[in-house]
C-alpha positions in Angstrom: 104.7 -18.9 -50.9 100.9 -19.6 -50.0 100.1 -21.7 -47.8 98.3 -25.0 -48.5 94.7 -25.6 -46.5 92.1 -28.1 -47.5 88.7 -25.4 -48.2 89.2 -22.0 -48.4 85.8 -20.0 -47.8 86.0 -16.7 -49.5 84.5 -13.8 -49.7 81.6 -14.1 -47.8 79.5 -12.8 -44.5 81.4 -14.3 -41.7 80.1 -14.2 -38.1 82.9 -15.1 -36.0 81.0 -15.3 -32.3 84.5 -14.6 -31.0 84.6 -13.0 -28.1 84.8 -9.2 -29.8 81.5 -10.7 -32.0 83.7 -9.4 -34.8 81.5 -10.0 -38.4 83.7 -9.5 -41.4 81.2 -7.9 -44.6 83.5 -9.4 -47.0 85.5 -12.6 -44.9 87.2 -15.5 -45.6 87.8 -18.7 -43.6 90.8 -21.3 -44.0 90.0 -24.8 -42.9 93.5 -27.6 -43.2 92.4 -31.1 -41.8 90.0 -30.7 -39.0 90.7 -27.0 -38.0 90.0 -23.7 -38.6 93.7 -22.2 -39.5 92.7 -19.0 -40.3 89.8 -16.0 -40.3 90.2 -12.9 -41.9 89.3 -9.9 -44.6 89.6 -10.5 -48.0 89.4 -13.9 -50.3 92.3 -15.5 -48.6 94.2 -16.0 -52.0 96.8 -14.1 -51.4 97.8 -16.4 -48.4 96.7 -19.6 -49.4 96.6 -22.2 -51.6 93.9 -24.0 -51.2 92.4 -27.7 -52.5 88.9 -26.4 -52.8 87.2 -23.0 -53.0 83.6 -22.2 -51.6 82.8 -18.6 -53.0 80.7 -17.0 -50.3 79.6 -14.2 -52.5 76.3 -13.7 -51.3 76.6 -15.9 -48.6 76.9 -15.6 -44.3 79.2 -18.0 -42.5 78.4 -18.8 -39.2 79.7 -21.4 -36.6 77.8 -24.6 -36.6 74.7 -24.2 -34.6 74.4 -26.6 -31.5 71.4 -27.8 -29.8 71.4 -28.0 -26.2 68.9 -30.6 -25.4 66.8 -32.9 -27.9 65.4 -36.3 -27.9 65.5 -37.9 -31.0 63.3 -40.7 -30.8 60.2 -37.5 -30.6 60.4 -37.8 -34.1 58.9 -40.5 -34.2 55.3 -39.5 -32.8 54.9 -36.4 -35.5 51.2 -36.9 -36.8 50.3 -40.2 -35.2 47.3 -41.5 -34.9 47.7 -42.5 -31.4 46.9 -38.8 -30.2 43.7 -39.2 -32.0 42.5 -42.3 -30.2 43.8 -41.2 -26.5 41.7 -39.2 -24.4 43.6 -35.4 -24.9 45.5 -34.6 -22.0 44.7 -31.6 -19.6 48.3 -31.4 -18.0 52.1 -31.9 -19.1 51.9 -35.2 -16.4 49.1 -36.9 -18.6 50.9 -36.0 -21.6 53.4 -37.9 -19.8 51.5 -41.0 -19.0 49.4 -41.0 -22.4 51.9 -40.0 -25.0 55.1 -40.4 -24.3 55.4 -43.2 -21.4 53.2 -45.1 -23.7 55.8 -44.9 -26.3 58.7 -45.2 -24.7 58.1 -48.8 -23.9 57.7 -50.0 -27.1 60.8 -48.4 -28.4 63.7 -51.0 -29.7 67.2 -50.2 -31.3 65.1 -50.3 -34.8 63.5 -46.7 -33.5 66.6 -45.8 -31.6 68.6 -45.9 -34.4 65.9 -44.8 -37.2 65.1 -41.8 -34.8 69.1 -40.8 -34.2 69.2 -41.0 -38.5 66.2 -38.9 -39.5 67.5 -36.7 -36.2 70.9 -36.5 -37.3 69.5 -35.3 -41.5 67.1 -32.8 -40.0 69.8 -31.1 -37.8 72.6 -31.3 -40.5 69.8 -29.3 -43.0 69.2 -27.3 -40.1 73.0 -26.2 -39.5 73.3 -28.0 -36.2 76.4 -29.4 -36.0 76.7 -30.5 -32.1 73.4 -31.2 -29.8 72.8 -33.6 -27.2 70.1 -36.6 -26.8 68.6 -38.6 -24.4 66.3 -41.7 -25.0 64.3 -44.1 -23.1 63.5 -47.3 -23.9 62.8 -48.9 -20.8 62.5 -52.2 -22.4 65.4 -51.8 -24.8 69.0 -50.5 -22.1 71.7 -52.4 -23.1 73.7 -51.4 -26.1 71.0 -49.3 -27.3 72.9 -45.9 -27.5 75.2 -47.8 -29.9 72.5 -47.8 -31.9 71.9 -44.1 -31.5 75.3 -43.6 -31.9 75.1 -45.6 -35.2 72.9 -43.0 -36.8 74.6 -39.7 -35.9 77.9 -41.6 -37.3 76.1 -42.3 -41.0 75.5 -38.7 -41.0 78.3 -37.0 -39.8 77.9 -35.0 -37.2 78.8 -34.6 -33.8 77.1 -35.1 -30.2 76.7 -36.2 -26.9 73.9 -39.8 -26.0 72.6 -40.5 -22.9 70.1 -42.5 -21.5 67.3 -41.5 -19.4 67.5 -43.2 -15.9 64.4 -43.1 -13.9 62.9 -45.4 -11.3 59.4 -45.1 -12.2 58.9 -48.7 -13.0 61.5 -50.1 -10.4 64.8 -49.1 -8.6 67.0 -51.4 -10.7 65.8 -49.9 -14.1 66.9 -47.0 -13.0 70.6 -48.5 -12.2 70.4 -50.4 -15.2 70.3 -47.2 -17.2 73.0 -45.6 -15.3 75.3 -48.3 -16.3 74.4 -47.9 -19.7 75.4 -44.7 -20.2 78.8 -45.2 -18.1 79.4 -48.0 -20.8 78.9 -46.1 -23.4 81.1 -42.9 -21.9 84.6 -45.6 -21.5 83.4 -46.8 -25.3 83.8 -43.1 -26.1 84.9 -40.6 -24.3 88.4 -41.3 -24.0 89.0 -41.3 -27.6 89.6 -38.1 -29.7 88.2 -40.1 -33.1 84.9 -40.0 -31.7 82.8 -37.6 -32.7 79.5 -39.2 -30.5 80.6 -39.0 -27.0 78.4 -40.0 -24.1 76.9 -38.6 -20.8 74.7 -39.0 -17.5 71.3 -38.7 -18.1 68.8 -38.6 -15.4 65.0 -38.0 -16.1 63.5 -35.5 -13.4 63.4 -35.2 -9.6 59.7 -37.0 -9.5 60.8 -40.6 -11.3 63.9 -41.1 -9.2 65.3 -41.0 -5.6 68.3 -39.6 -3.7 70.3 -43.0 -4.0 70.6 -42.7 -8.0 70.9 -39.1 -8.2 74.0 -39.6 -6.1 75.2 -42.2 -8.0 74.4 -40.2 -11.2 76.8 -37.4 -9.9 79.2 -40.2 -8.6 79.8 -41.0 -12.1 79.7 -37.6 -13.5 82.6 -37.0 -11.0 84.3 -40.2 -11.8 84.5 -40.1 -15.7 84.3 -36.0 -16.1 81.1 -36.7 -17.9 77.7 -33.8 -18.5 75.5 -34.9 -16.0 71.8 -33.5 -16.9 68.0 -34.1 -15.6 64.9 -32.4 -16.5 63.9 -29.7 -13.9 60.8 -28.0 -13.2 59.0 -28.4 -16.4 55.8 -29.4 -15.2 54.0 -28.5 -11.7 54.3 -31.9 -10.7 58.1 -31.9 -10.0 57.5 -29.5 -7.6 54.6 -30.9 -6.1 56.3 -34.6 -5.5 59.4 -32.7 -4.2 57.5 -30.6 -1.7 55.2 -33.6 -0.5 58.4 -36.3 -0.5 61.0 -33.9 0.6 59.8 -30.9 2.0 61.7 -28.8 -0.5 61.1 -28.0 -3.8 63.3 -29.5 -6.9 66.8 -27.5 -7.4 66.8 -27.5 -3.5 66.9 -31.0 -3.4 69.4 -31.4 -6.0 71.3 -28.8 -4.4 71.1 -30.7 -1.0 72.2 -34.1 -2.6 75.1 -32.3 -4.2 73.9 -32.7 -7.9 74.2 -29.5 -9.1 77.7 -28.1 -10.4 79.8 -27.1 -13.4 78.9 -30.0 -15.1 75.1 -29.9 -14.6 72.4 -29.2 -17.2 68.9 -28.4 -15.6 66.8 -28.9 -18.3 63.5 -26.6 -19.0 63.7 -24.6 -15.4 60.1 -23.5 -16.1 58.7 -23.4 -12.5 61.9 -21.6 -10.7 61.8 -19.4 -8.0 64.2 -16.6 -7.5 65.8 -18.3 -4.0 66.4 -21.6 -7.1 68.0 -19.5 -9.5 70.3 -18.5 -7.0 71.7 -21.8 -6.2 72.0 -22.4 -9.9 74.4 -19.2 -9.9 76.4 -20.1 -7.3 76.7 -24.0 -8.6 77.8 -22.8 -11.8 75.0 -25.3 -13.0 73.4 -24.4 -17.1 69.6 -24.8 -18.1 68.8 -25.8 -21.4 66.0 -23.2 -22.8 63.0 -25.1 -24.9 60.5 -22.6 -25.9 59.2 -24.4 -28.8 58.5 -27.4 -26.1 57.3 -25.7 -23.8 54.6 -24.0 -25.4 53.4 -27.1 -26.8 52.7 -28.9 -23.1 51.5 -25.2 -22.1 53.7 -25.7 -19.1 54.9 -22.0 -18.4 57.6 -20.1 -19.7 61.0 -19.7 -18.4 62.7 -16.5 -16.6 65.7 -16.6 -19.3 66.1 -12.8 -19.3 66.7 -13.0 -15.3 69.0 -16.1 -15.6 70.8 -14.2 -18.1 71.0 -11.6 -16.3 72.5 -13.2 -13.1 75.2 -14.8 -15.2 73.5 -17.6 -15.5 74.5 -19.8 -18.9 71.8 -20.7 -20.9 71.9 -22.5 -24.1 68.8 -23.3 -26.3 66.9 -26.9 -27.9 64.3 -28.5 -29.1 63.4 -30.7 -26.5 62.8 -33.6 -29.3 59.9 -31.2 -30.7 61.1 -29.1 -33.7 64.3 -29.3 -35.4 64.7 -26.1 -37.9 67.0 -24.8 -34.9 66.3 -21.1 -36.8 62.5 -21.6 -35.2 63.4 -22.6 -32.0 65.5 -19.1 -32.0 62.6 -17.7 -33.2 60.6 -18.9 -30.7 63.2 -17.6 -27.7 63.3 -13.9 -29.4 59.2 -13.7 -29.6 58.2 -15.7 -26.3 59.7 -13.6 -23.5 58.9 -10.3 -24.9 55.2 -11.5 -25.0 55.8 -13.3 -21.7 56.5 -9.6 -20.2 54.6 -7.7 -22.6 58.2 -5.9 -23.2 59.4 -5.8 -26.9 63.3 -4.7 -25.4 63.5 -8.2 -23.8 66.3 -10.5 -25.8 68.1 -9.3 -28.5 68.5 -10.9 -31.5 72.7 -11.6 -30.9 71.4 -13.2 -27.5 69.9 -15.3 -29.1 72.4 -16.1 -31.3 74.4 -16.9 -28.7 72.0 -19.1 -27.2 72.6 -21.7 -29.9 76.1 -21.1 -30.3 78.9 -20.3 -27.8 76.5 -20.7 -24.6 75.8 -24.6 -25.8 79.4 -24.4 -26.6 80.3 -23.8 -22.5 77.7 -26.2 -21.1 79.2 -28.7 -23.3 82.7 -28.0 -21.8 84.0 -27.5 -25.2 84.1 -23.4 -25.6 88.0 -24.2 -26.3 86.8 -25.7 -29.5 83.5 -25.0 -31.1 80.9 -22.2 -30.7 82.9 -19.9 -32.8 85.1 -19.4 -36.0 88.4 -18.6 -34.6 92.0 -20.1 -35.1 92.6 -23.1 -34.0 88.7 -24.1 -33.2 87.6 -27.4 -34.5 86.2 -27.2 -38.2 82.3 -26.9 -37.6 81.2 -24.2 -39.9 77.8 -23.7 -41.4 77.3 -21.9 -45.2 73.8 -19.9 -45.6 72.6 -18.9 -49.4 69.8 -16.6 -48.4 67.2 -17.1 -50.7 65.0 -14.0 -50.6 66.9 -11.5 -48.1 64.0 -9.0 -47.8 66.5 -6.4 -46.6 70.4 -5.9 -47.6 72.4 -8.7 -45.5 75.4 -7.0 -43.5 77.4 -6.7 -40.8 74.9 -4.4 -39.6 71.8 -6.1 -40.0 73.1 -9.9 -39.8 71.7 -10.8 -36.3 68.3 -9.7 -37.2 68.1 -11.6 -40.0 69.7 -14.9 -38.2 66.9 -14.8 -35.6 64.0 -13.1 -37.7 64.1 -14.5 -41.6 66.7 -17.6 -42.4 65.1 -20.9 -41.7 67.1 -24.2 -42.2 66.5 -24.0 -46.5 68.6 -21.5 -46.6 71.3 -23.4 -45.1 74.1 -24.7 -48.6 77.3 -26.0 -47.2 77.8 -28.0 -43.8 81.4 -29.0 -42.6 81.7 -31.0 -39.6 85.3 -31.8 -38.4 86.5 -29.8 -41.6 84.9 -32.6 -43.8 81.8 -31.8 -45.3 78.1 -33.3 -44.3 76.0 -30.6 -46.4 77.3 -29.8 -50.0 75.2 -27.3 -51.8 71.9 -28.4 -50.1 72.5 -32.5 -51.0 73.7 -34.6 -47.7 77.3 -36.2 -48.9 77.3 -39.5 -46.6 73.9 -40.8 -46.3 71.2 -41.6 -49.2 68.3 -39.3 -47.8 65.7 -40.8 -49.6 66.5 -44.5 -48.9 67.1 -43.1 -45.1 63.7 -41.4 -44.9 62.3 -44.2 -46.8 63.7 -46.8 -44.6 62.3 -44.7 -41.4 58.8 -44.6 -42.3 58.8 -48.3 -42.5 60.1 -48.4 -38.8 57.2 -45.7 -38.1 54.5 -47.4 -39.2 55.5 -50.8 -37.5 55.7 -48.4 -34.9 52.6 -47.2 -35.0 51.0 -50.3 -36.1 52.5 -51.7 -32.4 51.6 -48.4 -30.4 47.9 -48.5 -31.8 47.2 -52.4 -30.7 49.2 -52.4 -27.6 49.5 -48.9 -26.5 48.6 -48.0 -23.2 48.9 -44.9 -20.5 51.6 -45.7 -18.7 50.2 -44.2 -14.6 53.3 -45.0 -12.5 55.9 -42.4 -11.2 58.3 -43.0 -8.0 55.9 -42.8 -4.8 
């Protein structure tokens, strides 16, 4: 007698990511409430009886892709006219203090929750199934990720919220935003419904002082929570942390105690060797943002070394581009240009960049990252539309990194309920959504051009 699941995937392309990186040419995969039950050869018929059948016939499966570091509310900036009227930046601290300092002070739970939505569509078009966020408002801390959280939830997928702690204005904002997030975490955290769940967020070494990043890990400790901070990005970390401290960054983290298991170091741009090594021996991640990083022309990475040393590294957007398949793009093409060495990062590398390594910093690579028994349902359909070369077992990596962008992306299932169904969004209207964003946008904007200012101040 077969056995009864909920969708039954069959024959299709199915990368597994399991930890032989078995891909099955002609696959299926069994899905029963909110778990994969079963992956295997074949079309699955003969063993089960299922409520719904997705032919994958011409087709690759793939776990959901998962963003290791975003900031949804970045959307909102994407051809504004502010950047025409402010004088251009020469460095990633005046883009900083012109652009997004400026903007984050305006921001209310209008944009945080219009940014989490039009987030929230882009990555469930883009396969991204998991991510996490950060915002800051500085004038908008209470309740906002609520509002955030409101967004994701419409859609459907899952994530981790945070909000971005820094003392640049004062030493109570800094608290204050703390406390948000450890609301949000015992809203959240402690219940299995919740597919939003919420972290520590603190914003870089140069906005904020010992006393809240040891309270920021104090919390991390207390509620087993991803504690995270932007490191290195720009020169100016360093700088402050050599003229304050006497050390640079990661070796003031380090001393405080900040860095551990838990810890994502985001960007890691300006790293030394001696750094890197106190990342290995934290078991600290670093969250890889090419895309980003190229934009504010701050430097790129050493994500070959890191990977080499064991290091885990997972890959995102940094609140810049959200066709995740770009941002992998991006982290084949940049370090081989970097180092002027077409061997560095191979194409399943990068794969796993977006996948099982995310899956680990998250503390969740007992349940997502891969298609395995047992795994939470979060499993992505592609429909190639013009393969330019036969898609196998063989060649399947190289095309993930090199040819599929997010409009080749059909069927997304979250949770083993679907979000994506044959390229139409199943829980939200997407053209009332996007309609009801560009309103916020241009009251945005509107705000940002007649009140907008550089915003010069950073912890002393």
């Amino acid at each position: 007698m077969r056995e009864k699941v909920d969708i039954l995937i069959k024959e299709a392309l199915v990368v597994t990511m399991n930890s032989e990186r078995r891909v099955l040419d002609r696959g299926y995969v069994a899905i029963r409430d909110n778990l994969i039950v079963d992956v295997g050869v074949g079309d699955g018929l003969d063993k089960y009886a299922p409520e719904e059948v997705i032919d994958g016939r011409k087709s690759v499966v793939i776990p959901g892709l998962q963003c290791a570091h975003t900031h949804f509310y970045g959307l909102l900036l994407t051809g504004s006219p502010w950047f025409a009227k402010i004088e251009p930046p020469t460095d990633f601290q005046q883009n900083l203090q012109r652009i997004w300092w400026a903007l984050d002070v305006l921001l209310g739970y209008d944009e945080a929750y219009a940014s989490a939505l039009i987030g929230s569509i882009l990555f469930a078009r883009s396969g991204v199934t998991n991510f996490f966020d950060n915002i800051s408002s500085p004038n908008t801390i209470t309740n906002v990720l609520d509002y955030i959280e409101k967004g994701v939830s419409e859609v459907g997928i899952r994530g981790f919220i945070s909000f971005e702690a820094t003392q640049r204005r004062s030493d109570e904002e800094g608290f204050r935003g703390l406390e948000e997030n450890v609301r949000f975490i015992k809203k959240n955290n402690f219940d299995e419904s919740k597919l939003v769940k919420g972290a520590i967020y603190v914003h870089a070494s140069f906005t904020v002082k010992d006393e809240l990043l040891i309270k920021a890990k104090e919390y991390s400790d207390r509620y087993n929570a991803l504690l995270a901070i932007h490191a290195e990005e720009g020169l100016v970390d360093v700088y402050h942390s050599i003229e304050r401290y006497g050390v640079r960054p990661i070796e003031r983290l380090y001393r405080v105690g900040f860095l551990g298991p838990r810890t994502h170091l985001v960007h890691l741009v300006q790293a030394t060797d001696d750094e890197l090594e106190l990342v290995k021996k934290t078991g600290s991640h670093v969250a890889h943002n090419p895309l980003s990083n190229m934009l504010n022309a701050v430097g790129v990475a050493k994500v070959p070394e890191m990977l080499k040393m064991g290091i885990n590294v997972g890959l995102g957007n940094d609140g810049y581009i959200f066709d995740h398949f770009e941002n992998m793009r991006a982290a084949y093409l940049l370090h081989k240009v970097w180092r002027r060495d077409p061997r560095v990062m191979t194409p399943l590398q990068v794969f796993e960049l977006a996948t099982v390594n995310v899956a680990r910093m998250f503390h969740q690579e007992d349940k997502l990252g891969s298609l395995e028994p047992g795994k939470l349902a979060d499993v992505v359909v592609i429909r190639p539309k013009t393969p330019n070369t036969p898609v196998n077992s063989k060649t399947i990596y190289g095309h993930l990194v090199n040819t599929f962008s997010s409009k080749d992306v059909d069927t997304v299932i979250v949770n083993g309920k679907y979000v994506l169904k044959d390229g139409k969004l199943v829980n939200v209207d997407e053209e009332k959504a996007i309609e009801y964003v560009h309103r916020v946008v241009e009251r945005l904007w509107d705000r940002l051009l007649s009140e907008g200012k550089p915003q010069l101040d950073y912890v002393k």
